[in-house]
KOLVEX-645811 format. One record per residue: residue in one letter; x negated, y, z of N, C-alpha, C in turn; residue number from 0. Coordinates in Angstrom, 1 decimal. Each point is the difference from the previous one (the first is absolute). Layout:
<pts>
+------+--------+---------+--------+---------+----------+--------+--------+---------+--------+------+
| miro | n.east | n.north |   n.up | ca.east | ca.north |  ca.up | c.east | c.north |   c.up | rodo |
+------+--------+---------+--------+---------+----------+--------+--------+---------+--------+------+
|    A |      X |       Y |      Z |       X |        Y |      Z |      X |       Y |      Z |  NUM |
...
+------+--------+---------+--------+---------+----------+--------+--------+---------+--------+------+
</pts>
This chain:
<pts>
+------+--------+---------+--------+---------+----------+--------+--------+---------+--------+------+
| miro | n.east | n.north |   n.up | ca.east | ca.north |  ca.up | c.east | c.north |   c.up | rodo |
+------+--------+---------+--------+---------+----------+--------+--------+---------+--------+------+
|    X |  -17.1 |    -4.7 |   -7.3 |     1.2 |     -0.7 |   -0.4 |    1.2 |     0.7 |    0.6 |    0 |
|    X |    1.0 |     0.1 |   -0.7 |     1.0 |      0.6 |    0.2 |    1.6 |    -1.0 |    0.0 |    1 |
|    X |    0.9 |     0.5 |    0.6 |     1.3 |     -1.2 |   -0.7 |    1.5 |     1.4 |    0.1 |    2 |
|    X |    1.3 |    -0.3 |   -0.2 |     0.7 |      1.0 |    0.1 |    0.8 |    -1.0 |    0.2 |    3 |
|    X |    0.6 |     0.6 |    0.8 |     1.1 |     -1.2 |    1.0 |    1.5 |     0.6 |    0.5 |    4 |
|    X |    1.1 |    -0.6 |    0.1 |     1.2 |      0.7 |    0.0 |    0.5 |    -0.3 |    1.3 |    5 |
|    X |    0.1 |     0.8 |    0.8 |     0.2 |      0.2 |    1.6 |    1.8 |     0.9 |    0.2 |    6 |
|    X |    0.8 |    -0.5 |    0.0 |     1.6 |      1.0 |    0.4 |    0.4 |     0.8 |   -1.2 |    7 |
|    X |   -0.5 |    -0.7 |   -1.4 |     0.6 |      0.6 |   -1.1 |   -0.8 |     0.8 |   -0.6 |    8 |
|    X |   -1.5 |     0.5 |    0.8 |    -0.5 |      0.9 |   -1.1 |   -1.4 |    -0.9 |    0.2 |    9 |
|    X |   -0.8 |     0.3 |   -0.9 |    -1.3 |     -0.3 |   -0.5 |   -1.3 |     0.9 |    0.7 |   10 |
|    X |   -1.2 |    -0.7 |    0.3 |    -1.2 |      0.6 |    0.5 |   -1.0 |    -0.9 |   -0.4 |   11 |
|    X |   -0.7 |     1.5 |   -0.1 |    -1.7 |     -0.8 |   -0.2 |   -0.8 |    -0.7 |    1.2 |   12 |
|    X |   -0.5 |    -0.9 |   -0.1 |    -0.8 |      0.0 |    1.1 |   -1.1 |    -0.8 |   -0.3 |   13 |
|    X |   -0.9 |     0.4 |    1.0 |    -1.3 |     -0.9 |   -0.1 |   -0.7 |    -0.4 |    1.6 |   14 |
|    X |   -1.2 |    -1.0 |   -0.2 |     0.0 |     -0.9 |    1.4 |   -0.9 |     1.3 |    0.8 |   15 |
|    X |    0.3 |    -0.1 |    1.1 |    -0.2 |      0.8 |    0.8 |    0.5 |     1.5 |    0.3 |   16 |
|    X |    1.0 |     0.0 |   -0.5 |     0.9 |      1.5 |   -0.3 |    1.0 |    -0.3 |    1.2 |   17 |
|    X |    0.6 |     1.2 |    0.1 |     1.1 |      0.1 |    0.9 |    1.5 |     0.6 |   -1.4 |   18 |
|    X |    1.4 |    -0.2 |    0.3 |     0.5 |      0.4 |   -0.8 |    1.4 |     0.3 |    1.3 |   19 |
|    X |    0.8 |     0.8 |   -0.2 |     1.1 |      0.1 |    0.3 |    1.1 |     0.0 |   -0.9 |   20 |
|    X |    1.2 |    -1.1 |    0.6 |     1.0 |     -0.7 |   -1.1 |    1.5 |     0.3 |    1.2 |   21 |
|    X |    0.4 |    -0.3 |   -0.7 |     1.8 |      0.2 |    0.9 |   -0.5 |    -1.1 |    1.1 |   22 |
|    X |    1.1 |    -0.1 |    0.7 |     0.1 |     -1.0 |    1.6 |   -0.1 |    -1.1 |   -0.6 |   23 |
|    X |   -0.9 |    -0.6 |    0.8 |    -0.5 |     -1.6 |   -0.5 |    0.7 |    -0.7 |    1.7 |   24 |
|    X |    0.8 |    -0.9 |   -0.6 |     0.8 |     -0.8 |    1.3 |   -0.9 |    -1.2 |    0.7 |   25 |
|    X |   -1.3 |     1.1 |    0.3 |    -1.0 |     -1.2 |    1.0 |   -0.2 |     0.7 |    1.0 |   26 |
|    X |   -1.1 |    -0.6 |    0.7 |    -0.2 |      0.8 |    1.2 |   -1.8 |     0.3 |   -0.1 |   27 |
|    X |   -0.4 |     1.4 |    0.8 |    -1.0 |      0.1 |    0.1 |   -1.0 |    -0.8 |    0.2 |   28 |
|    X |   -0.8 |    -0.7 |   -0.9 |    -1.2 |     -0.6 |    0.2 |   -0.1 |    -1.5 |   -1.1 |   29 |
|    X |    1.6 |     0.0 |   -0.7 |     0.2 |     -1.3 |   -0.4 |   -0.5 |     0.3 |   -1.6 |   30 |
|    X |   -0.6 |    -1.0 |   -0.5 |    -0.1 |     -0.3 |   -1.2 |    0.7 |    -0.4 |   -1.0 |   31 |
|    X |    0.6 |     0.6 |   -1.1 |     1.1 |      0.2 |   -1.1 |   -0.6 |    -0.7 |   -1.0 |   32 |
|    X |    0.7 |    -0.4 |   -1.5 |    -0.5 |     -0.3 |   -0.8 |    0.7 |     0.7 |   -1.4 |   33 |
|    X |   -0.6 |     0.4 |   -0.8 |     0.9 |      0.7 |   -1.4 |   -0.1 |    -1.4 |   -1.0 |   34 |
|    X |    1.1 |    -0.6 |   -0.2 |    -0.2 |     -0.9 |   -1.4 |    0.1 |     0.8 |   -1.2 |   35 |
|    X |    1.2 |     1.1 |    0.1 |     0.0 |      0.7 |   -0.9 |   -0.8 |     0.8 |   -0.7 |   36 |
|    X |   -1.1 |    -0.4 |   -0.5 |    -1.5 |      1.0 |   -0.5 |    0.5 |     0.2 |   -2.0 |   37 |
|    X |    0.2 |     1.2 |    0.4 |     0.4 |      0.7 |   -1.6 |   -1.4 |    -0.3 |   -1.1 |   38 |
|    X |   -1.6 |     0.2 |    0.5 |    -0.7 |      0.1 |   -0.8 |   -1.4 |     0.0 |    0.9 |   39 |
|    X |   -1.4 |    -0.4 |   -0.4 |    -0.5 |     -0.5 |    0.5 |   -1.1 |     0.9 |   -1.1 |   40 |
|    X |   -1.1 |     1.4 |    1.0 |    -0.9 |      0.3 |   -1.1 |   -1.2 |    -0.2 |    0.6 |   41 |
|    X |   -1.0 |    -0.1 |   -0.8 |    -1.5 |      0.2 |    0.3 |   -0.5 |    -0.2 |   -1.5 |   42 |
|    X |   -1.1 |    -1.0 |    0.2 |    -0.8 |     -0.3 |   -1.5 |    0.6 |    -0.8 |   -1.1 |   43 |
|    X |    1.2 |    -0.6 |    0.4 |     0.6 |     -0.7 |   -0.5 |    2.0 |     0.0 |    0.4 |   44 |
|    X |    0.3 |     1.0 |   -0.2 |     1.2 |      0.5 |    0.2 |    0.9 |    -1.4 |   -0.3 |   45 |
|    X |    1.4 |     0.1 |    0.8 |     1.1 |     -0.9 |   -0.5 |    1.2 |     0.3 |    0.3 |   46 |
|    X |    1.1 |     0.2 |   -0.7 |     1.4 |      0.5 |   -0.1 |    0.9 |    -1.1 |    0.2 |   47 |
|    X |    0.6 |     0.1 |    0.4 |     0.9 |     -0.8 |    0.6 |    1.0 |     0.2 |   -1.1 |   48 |
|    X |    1.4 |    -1.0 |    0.1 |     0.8 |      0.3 |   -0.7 |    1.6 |    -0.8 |    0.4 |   49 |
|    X |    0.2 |     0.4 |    1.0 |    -0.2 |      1.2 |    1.1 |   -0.8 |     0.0 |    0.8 |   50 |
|    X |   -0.3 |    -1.3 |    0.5 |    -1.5 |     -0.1 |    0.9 |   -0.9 |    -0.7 |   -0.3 |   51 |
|    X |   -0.7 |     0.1 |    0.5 |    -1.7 |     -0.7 |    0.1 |    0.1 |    -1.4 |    0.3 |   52 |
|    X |   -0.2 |    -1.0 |   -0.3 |     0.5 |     -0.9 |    0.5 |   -1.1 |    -0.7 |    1.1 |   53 |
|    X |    0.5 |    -0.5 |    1.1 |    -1.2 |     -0.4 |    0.9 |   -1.2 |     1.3 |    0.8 |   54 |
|    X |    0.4 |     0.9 |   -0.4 |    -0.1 |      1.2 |    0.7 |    0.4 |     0.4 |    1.0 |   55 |
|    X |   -0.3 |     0.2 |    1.4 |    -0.3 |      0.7 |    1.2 |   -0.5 |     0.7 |    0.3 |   56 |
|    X |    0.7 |     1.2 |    0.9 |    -0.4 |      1.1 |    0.8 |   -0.3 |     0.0 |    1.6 |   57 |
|    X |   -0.7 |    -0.5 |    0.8 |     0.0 |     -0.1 |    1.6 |    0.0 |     1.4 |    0.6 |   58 |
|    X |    1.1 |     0.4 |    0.5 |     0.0 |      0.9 |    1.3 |   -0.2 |     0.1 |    0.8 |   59 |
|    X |   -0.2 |     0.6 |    1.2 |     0.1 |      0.2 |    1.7 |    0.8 |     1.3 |    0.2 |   60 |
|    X |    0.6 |     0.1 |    0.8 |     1.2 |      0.8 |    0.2 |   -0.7 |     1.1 |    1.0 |   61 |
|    X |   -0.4 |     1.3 |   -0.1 |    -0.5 |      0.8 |    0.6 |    0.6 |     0.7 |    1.1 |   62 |
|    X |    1.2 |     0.1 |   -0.2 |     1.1 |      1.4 |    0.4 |    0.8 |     0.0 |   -0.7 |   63 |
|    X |    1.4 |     0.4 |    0.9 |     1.4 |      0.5 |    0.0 |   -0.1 |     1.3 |    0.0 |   64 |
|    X |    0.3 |     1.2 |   -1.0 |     0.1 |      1.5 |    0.1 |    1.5 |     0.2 |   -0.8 |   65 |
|    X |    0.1 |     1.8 |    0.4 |     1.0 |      0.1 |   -0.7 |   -0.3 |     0.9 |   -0.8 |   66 |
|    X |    0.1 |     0.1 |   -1.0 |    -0.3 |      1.2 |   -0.8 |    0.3 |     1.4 |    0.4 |   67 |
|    X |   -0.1 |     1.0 |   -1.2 |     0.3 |      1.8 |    0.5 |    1.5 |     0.0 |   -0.1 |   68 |
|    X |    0.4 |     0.6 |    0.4 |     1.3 |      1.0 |   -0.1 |    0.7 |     0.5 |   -1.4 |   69 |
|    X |    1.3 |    -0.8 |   -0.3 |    -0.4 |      0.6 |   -1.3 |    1.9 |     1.0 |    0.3 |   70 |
|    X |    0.2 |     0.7 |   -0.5 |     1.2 |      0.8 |    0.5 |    0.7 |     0.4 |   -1.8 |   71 |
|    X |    1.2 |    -0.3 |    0.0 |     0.7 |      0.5 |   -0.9 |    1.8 |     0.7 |   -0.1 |   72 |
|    X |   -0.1 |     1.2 |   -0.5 |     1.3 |      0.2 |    0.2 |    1.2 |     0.3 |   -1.1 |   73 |
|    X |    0.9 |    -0.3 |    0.2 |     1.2 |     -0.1 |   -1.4 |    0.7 |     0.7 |    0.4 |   74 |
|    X |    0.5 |     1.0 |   -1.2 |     0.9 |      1.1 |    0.2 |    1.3 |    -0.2 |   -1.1 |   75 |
|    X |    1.1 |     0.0 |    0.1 |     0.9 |     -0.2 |    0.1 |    0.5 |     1.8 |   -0.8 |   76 |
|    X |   -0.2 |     0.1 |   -1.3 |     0.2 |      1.4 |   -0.3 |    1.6 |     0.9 |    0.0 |   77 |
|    X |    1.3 |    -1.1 |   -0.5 |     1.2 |      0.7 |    0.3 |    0.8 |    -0.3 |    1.7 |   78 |
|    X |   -1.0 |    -0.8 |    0.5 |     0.5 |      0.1 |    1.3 |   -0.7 |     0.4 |    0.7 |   79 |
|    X |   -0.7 |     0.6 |    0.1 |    -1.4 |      1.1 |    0.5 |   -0.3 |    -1.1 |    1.3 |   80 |
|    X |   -0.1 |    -1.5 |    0.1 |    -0.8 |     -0.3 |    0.8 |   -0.9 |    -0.8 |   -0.1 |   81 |
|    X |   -1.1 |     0.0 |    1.2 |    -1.4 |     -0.4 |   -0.3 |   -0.5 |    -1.4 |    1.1 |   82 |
|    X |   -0.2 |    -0.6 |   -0.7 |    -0.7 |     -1.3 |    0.9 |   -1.1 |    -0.5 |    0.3 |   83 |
|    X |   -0.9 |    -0.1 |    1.0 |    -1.1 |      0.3 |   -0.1 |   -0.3 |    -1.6 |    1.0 |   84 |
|    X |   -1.1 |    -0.9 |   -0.8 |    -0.4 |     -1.1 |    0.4 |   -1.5 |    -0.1 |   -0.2 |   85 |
|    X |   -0.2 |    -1.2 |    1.0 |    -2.0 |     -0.2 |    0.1 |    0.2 |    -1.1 |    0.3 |   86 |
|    X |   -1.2 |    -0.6 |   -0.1 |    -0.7 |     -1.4 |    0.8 |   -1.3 |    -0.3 |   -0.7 |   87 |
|    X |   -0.4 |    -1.1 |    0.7 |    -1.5 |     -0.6 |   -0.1 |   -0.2 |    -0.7 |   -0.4 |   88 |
|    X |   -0.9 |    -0.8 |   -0.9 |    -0.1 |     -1.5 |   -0.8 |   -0.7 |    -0.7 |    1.1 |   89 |
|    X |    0.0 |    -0.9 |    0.3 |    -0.6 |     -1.2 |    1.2 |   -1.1 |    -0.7 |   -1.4 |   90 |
|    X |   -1.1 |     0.0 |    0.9 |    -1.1 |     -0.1 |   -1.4 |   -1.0 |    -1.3 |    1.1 |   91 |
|    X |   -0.8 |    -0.7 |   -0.5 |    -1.0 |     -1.6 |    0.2 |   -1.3 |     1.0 |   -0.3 |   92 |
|    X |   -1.2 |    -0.3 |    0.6 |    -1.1 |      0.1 |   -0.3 |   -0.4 |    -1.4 |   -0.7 |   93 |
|    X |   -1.3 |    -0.5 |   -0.9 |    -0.2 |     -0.9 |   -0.2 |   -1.4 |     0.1 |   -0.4 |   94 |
|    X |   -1.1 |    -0.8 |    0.7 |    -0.7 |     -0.4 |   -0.4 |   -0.3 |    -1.4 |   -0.7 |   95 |
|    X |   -1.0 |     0.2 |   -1.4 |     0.3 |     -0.7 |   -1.2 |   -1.4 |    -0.9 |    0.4 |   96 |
|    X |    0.4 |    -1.4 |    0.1 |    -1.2 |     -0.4 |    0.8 |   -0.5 |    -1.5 |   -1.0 |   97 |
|    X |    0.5 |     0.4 |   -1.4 |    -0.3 |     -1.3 |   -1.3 |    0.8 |     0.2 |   -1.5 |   98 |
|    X |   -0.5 |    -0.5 |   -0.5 |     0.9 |     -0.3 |   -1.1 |   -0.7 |    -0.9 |   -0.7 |   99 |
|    X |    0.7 |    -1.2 |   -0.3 |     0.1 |     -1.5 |   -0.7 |    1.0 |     0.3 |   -1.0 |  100 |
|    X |   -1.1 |    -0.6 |   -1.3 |     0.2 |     -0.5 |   -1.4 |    0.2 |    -1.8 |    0.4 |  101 |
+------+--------+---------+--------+---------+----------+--------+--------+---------+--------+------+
</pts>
């Protein structure tokens, strides 16, 4: 069984016993989350939400705080010949997926 669940605006698959990494989740290491928001719910008997599943749950546990890679980009400025050059890192949640309730 599967469910697809909406975590900081974007959408993920997940299933029980998986690990997933999503944007910064505002818990702390160790604590238990809950997704009400469940887009869709698959296995032998699939169910679509519209927009959600109703009575549908996702249980978390919060694994880790990481930050993602490096991402660098730069903008050039072509009649004024100058160039600007910026980086940073996305702050990312580990999560282990520890249920999902229909």
């Amino acid at each position: 069984m599967y469910a697809v669940v909406v975590s900081g605006g974007k959408q993920y698959r997940v299933s029980e016993g998986s690990q997933v990494v999503v944007d910064r989740v505002a818990a702390e290491v160790g604590a238990q989350i809950e997704f009400a928001d469940v887009l869709m719910i698959g296995g032998d008997k699939p169910q679509v939400g519209a927009p959600s599943v109703p009575g549908a749950k996702v249980k978390a546990t919060v694994v880790a705080h990481e930050q993602g890679e490096k991402t660098e980009y730069v903008r050039y400025l072509h009649r004024r010949r100058t160039r600007t050059q910026k980086n940073g890192r996305a702050k990312l949640s580990v999560l282990q997926i520890n249920g999902i309730e229909v």
